[in-house]
C-alpha positions as CSV (number, residue, x, y, z in Angstrom):
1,X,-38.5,-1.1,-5.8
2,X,-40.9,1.1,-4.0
3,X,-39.8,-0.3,-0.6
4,X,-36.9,-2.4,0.6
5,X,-36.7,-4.6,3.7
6,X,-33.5,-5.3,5.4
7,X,-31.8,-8.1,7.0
8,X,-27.9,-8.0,8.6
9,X,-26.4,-10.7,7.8
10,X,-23.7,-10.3,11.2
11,X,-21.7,-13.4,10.1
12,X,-20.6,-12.2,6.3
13,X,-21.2,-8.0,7.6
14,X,-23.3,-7.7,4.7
15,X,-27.2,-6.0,4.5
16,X,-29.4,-8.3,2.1
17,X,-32.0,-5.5,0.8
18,X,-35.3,-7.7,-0.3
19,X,-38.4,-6.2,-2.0
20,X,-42.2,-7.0,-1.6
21,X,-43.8,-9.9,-4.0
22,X,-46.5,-7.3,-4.5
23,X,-43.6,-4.3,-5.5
24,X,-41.9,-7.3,-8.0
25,X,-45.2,-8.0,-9.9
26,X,-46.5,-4.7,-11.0
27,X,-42.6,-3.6,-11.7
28,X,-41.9,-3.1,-15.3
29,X,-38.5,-3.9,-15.3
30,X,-39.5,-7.6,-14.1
31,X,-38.4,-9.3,-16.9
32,X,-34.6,-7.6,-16.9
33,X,-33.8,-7.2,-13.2
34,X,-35.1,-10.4,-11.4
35,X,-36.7,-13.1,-14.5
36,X,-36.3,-16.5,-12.3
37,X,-37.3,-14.8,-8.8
38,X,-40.2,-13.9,-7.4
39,X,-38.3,-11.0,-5.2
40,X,-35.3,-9.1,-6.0
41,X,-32.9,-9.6,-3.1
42,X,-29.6,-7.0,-3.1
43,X,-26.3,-8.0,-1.1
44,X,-24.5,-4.6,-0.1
45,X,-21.8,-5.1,2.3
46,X,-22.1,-2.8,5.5
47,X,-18.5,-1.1,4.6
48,X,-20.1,0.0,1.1
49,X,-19.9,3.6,1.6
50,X,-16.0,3.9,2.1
51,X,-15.9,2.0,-0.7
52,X,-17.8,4.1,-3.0
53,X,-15.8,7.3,-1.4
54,X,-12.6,5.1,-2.4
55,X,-13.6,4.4,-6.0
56,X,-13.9,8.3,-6.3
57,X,-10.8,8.9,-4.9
58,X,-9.3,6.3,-7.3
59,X,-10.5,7.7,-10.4
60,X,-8.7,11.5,-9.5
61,X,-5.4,12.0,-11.5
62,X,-3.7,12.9,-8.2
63,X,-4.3,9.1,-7.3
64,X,-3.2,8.2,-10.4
65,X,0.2,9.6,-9.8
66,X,0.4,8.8,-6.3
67,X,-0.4,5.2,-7.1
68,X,2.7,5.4,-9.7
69,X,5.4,6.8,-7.1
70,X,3.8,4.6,-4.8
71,X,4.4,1.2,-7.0
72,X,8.6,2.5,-7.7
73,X,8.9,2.7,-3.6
74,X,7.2,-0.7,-3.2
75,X,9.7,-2.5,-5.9
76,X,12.2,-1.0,-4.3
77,X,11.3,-2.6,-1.0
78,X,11.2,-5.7,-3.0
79,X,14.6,-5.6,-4.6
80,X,16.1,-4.4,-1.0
81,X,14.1,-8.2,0.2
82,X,14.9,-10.3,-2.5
83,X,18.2,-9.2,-4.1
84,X,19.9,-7.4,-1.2
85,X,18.6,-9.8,1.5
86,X,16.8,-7.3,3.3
87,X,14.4,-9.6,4.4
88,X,14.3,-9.1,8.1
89,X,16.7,-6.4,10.1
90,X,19.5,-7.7,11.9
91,X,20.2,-4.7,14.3
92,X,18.2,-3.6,17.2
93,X,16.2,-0.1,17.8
94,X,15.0,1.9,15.5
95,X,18.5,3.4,14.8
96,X,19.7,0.0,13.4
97,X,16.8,-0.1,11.2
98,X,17.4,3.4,10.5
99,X,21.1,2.3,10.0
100,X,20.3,-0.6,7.9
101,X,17.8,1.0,5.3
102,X,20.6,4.0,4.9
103,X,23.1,1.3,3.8
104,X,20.7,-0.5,1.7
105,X,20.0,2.7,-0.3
106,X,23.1,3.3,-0.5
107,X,23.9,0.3,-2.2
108,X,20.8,0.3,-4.6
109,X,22.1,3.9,-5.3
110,X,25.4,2.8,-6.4
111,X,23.9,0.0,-8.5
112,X,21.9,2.6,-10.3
113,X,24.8,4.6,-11.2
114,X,26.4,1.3,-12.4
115,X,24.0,0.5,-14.3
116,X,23.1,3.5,-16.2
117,X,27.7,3.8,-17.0
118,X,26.9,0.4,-18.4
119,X,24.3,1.3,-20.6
120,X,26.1,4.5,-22.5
């Protein structure tokens, strides 16, 4: 596609990239990249770019590992919600949170140590 024409789309904050009739018909990848249109017409949202920098970050082994630690911090939060009831905090400030969370680990500390006694 020799030259594209754009058109933002402000409802869906996506660019619609469309190419000439003319640029289509002499292409030689016709036949592969648009068969049942006159026009091929390219949908690219308007955030694209920090995607593409956040699929590079993704595929670095230092997001690999931070995904990983950050997975056994977020099922912790989920057993302190669903298991200890931890659902909402009862005390006020952040103190009582502060105070709250300390007892909560406390407790999913002692379970660990229960647990693992159990096991040898």
């Amino acid at each position: 596609m020799a030259s594209l024409q754009d058109e933002r789309s402000h409802v869906t904050n996506t660019i619609i990239f469309r190419s000439r009739q003319t640029d289509c018909a002499t292409c030689l990848l016709k036949a592969k990249c648009c068969p049942n249109t006159s026009i091929r017409k390219i949908a690219r949202s308007v955030h694209e770019a920090a995607r593409d920098v956040a699929r590079r970050i993704a595929a670095t082994p230092e997001y690999v590992r931070s995904h990983h630690e950050r997975k056994k911090v977020e099922m912790l939060f989920a057993r302190f919600k669903r298991i200890l009831k931890l659902d909402r905090l009862r005390l006020r400030g952040m103190s009582g949170a502060a105070d709250e969370f300390t007892l909560a680990v406390a407790v999913q500390n002692r379970l660990s140590i229960l647990h693992a006694m159990m096991a040898i």
